[in-house]
C-alpha positions in Angstrom: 60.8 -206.6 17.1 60.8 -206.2 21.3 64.3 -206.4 21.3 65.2 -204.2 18.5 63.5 -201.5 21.1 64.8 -202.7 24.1 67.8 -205.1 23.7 67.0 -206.9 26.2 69.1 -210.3 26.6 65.8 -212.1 27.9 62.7 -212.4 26.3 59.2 -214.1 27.6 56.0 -214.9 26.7 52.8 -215.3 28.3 50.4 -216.7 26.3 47.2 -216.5 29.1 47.7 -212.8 29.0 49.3 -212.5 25.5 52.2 -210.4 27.0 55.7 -210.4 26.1 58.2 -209.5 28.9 61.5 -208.5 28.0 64.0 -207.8 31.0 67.1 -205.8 31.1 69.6 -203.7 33.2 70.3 -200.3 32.4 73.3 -198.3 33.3 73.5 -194.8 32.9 76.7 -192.4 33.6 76.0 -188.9 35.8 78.2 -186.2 36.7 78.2 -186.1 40.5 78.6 -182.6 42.1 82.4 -183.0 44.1 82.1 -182.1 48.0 85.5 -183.5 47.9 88.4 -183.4 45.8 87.9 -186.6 43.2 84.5 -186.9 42.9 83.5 -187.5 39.5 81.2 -189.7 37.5 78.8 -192.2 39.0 77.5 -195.0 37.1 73.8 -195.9 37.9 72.3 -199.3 36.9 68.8 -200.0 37.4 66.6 -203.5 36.5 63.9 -202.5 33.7 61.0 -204.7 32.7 59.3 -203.8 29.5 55.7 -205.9 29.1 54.0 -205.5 25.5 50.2 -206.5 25.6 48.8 -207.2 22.1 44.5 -208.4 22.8 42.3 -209.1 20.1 40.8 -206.0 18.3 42.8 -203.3 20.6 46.2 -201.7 19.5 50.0 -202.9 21.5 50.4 -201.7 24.7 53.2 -201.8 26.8 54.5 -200.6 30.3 57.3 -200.2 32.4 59.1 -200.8 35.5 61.7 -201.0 37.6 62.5 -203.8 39.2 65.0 -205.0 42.3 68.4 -205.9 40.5 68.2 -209.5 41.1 65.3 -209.8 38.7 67.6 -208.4 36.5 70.7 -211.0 37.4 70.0 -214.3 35.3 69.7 -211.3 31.8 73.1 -210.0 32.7 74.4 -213.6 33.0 72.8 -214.5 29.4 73.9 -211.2 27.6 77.3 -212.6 28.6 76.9 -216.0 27.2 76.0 -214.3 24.2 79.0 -212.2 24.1 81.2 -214.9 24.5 79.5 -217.5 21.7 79.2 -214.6 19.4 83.0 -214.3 19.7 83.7 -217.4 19.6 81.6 -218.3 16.4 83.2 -215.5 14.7 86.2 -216.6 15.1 86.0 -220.4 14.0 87.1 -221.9 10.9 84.4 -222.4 8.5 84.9 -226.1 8.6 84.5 -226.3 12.5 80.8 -224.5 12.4 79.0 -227.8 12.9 76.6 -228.2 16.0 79.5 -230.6 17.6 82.2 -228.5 16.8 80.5 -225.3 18.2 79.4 -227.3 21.1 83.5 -228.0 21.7 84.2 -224.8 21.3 81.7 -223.1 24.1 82.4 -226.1 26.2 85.2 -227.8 25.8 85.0 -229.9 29.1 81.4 -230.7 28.1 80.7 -229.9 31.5 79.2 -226.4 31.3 74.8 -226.6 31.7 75.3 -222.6 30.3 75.3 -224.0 26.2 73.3 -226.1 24.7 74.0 -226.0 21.1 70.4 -227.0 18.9 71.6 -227.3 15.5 74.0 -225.3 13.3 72.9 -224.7 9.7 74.6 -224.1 6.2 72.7 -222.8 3.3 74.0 -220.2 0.8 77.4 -219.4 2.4 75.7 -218.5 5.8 75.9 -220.5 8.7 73.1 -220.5 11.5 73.4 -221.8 14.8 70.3 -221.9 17.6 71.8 -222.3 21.1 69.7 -222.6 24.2 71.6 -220.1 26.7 71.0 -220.4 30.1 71.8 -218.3 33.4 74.5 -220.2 35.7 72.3 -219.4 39.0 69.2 -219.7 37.8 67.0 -221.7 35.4 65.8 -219.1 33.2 66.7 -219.8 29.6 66.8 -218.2 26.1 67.4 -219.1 23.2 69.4 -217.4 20.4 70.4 -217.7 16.9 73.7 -216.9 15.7 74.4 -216.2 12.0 77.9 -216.0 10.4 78.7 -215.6 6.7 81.3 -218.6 5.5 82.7 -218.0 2.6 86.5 -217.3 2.1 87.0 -216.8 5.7 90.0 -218.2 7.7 88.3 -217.9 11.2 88.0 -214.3 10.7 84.2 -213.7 10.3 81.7 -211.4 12.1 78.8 -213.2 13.4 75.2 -211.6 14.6 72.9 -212.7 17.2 69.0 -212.4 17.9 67.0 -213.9 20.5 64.3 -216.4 19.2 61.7 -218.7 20.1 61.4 -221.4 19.8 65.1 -222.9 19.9 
């Protein structure tokens, strides 16, 4: 549900205060007033963290912030990953959605720490596969699932991905 509303790549929990803490960089386009001949749109980007409280007996609450960009650093690098598996598992052969052949398929070299492929699932003409993503720089972690219909495709599916936990 937090990242239907904030889409953030990363996603926390903390159970001592029962918060969830999703993180995520925002850009935003703005027409800048010219001084000078070819001025024109500026992009803006700024590092958002939402935090969702839920306590016994009391209703959600949430706030938010802004952050210093690097906060917002090992997100970007994970929304990335995600881009990139979610291509690539669309574009597989049926046969070759297995957790090994996923695996070769993000990292081919085997040498890559960003994919860790849990398991890859068929039931029903649906495959679902839970990969532990994680930043390059960093050691901040997510996991996601990827879902992709199978049947009578050549490689040519679409494929959707949620952040979950646990992996």
């Amino acid at each position: 549900m937090i990242w239907r509303h904030t889409q953030a790549p990363v996603i926390t929990y903390d159970a001592s205060h029962r918060e969830f803490t999703a993180t995520a960089a925002r850009s935003a386009l703005y027409d800048e007033e010219a001084l000078l001949p070819g001025g024109g749109p500026v992009r803006v980007t700024r590092c958002i963290v939402f935090a969702y409280a839920h306590r016994p007996g009391q209703p959600w609450t949430s706030r938010v912030s802004e952050r210093d960009g690097d906060v917002c650093r090992p997100g970007t690098a994970i929304a990335g990953l995600v881009r990139i598996a979610q291509t690539r598992i669309a574009s597989m052969p049926a046969g070759d959605l297995t957790r090994a052949g996923v695996q070769e398929a993000l990292d081919p070299t085997g040498r890559l720490p960003s994919y860790d492929v849990r398991s890859a699932v068929r039931t029903a003409g649906l495959v679902t596969v839970s990969i532990l993503l994680s930043s390059p720089d960093t050691a901040v972690g997510q996991c996601y699932r990827f879902t992709r219909p199978v049947a009578g495709d050549g490689g040519q599916g679409s494929a959707t991905a949620v952040p979950v936990s646990p992996c």
